[in-house]
N, C-alpha and C positions, 0 to 999 in steps of 0.2 A: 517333499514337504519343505515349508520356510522357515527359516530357523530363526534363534533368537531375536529379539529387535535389537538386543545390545550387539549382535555382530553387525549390525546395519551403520554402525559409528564408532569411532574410537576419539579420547581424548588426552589432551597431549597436557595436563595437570597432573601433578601428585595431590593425591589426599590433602595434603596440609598445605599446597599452593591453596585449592581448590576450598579451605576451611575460611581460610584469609579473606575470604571474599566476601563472607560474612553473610547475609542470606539477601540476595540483588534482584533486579525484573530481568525479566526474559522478554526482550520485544521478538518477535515474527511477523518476516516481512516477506511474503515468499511471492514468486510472478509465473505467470501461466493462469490463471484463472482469467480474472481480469484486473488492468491497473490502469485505468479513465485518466487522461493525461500523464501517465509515468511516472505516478504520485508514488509509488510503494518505490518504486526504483531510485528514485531523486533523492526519497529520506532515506532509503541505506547510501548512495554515493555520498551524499551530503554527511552523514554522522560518519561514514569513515574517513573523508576529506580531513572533518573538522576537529579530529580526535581520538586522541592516541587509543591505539588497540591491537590487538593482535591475535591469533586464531588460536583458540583452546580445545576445538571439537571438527571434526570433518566427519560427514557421509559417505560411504559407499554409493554411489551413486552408478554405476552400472546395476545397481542391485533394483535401482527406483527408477531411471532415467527410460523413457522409449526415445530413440536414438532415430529414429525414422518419422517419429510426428514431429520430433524438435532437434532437426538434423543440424549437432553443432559446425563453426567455421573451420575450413582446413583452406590454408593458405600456400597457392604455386607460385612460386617466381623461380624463372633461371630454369626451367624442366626439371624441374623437383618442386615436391613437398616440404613446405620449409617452416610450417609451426602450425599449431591445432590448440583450439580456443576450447580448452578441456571444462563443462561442466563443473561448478562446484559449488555444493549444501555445506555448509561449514557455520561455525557458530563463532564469534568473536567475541571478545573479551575488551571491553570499551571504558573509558574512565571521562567522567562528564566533567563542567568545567568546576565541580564545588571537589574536585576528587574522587566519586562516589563513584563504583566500578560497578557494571551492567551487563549483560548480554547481550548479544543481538545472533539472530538465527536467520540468515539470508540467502537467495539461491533459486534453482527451477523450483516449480510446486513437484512434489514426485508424481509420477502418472500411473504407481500403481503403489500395492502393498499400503493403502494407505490407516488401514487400522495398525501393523507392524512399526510405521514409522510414528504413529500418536504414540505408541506404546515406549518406541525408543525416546521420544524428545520428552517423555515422561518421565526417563529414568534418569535423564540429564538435568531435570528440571529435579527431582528430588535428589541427585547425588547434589546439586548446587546447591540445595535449599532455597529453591527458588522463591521467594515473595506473592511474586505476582507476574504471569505473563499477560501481554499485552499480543493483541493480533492488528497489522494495519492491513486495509486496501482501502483502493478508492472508486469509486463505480459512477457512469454515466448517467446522469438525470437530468430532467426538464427546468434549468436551473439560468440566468443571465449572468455571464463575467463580471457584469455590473455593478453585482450586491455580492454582502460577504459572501464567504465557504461554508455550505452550510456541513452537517455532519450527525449520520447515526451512531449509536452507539448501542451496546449491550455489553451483559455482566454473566456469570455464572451463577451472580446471587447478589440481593440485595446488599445496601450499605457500598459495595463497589464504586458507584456512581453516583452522581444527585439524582435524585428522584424526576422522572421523567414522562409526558404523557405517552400514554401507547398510540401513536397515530397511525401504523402502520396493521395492527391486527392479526391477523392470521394469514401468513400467505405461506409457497411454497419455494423455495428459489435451488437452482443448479448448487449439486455437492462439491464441496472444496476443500479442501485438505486443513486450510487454517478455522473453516468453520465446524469441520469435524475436529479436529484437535481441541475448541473452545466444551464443545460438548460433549467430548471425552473427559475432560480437563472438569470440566463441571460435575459427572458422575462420581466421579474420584475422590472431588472435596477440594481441588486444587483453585484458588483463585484465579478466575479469566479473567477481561475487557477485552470487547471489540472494538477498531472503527473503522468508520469505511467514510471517505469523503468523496461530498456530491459535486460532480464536473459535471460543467455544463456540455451535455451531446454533443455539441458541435465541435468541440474542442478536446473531445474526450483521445482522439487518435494522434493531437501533437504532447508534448513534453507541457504542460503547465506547471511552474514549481509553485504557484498560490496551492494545491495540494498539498505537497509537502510540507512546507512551511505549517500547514494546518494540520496534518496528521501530528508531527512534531509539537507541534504548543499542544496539543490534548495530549500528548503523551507526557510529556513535562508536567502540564497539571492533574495529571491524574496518576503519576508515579511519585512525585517530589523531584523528581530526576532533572537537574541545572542542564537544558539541549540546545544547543547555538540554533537561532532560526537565521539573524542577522544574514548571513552569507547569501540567503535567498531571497531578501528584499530588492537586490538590482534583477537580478533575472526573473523577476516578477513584476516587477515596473516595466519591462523591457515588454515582455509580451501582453499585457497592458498597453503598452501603445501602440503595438502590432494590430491588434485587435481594434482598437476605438480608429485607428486608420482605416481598416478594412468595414467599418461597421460605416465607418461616414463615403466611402467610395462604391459602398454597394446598397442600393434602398431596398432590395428584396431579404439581404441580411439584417439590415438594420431595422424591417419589420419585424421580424422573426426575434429578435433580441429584444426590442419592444414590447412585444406581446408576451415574451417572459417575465421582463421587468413587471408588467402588469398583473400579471397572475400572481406573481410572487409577494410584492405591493400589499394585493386584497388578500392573501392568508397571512402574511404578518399583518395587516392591520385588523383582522380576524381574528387572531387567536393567539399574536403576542408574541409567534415562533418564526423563527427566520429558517423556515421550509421550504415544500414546493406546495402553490394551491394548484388544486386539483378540480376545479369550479370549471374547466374547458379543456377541449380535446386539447393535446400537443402532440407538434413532429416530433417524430419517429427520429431517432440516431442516426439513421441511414439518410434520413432525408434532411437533416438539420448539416450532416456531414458533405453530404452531395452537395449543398450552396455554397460552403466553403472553398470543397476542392473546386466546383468549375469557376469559384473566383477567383483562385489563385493560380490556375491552370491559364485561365483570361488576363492574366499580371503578366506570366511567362511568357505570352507571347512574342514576336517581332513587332518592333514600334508602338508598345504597350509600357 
């Protein structure tokens, strides 16, 4: 049988460190499900880059971890084994730029146990008194680099958020550890927020930090919490020009981005929302990604 969720973590606060903190958010930002340009990974490198913090909480992670679907790095040099890139779920203890001190929850998603693990970050979220957790990803859609970042969002309960149209409906989507934690989190009475920002498919498999930067400012605006985006404006300019170079050197890409731009166009000018319209078929992720790679594969070449 599985035992407690609190032996699943320990934390490395006293009570009255732990009191001092006064009652803070909880962001969760976890990877393995999906993260459409490396937007969940960019905002935790980026806020630990950008700001003092230090680890208050860790996981047992051989307890969560399958070690054979997500077989971590072991490093030979010299005929031997010389360092091993060890997994780790840990919880940080972060101070923003106005002083106000935060959490952040970062790491693989665990690939099992995952009702045991909502139950632990639950009791970390109430031994902290926690406020408000926040859940980021970011997911691939039929969207042009062109136009801002757009971005879903959901709550556990009204007042959370601004009031927002339902354009989406009723659907069904793959289970995921931070969306089951929001819905655990919401049975309980605990205040959630999700988001998840919309990468454009074709670019969903490089690093784009315009994510980032956009997970971040909605996290800011919807916590009060003072979050450095600043550092992200060059390496989002950068690929930015990556991009509109590759878009003007290839006319089968640069249709394709076209016809997003288009679609996108007629439902803001539709209905006022900077979404995706949904008014014509669109490529597939696969096939929007396939134009890229054999263009950049066509770059690599000799005398290219």
């Amino acid at each position: 049988m599985m035992g407690e969720p609190g032996e699943l973590y320990e934390l490395h606060l006293e009570r009255a460190e732990i009191e001092l903190l006064g009652e803070p958010v909880l962001i969760v930002a976890l990877d393995g499900y999906v993260d459409a340009g490396s937007g969940v990974q960019l905002s935790v490198d980026h806020l630990l880059a950008s700001l003092q913090h230090t680890v208050v909480g860790t996981f047992d992670v051989d307890q969560l971890i399958d070690y054979r679907a997500r077989r971590p790095t072991l490093t030979y040099q010299s005929n031997a084994f010389t360092d091993y890139q060890q997994p780790e779920l840990v919880v940080h203890q972060l101070t923003d730029e106005a002083g106000a001190a935060f959490l952040l929850l970062s790491g693989p998603e665990p690939d099992t146990q995952w009702e045991r693990f909502v139950a632990a970050v639950g009791q970390i979220v109430d031994r902290f008194a926690v406020r408000l957790t926040v859940g980021l990803m970011a997911i691939p859609m039929g969207v042009p680099h062109t136009r801002p970042t757009g971005m879903s969002s959901h709550a556990t309960r009204t007042g959370l958020l601004p009031e927002q149209e339902d354009w989406l409906g009723t659907i069904q989507v793959p289970g995921h550890a931070v969306g089951l934690l929001e819905y655990r989190f919401g049975q309980a009475g605990r205040d959630t927020i999700g988001f998840a920002a919309h990468v454009p498919h074709y670019i969903a498999r490089s690093d784009y930090p315009e994510t980032a930067r956009t997970l971040i400012q909605a996290t800011s605006d919807a916590t009060g919490l003072l979050l450095p985006t600043s550092g992200l404006d060059a390496a989002a300019a950068t690929v930015r020009e990556e991009l509109a170079k590759q878009v003007a050197e290839n006319s089968e890409v640069a249709d394709i981005v076209r016809a997003l731009e288009q679609q996108y166009d007629a439902y803001v000018s539709a209905t006022g929302r900077g979404l995706l319209a949904q008014s014509a078929p669109l490529p597939t992720a696969d096939e929007l990604g396939a134009q890229f790679e054999a263009f950049l594969a066509d770059r690599e070449r000799p005398g290219n």
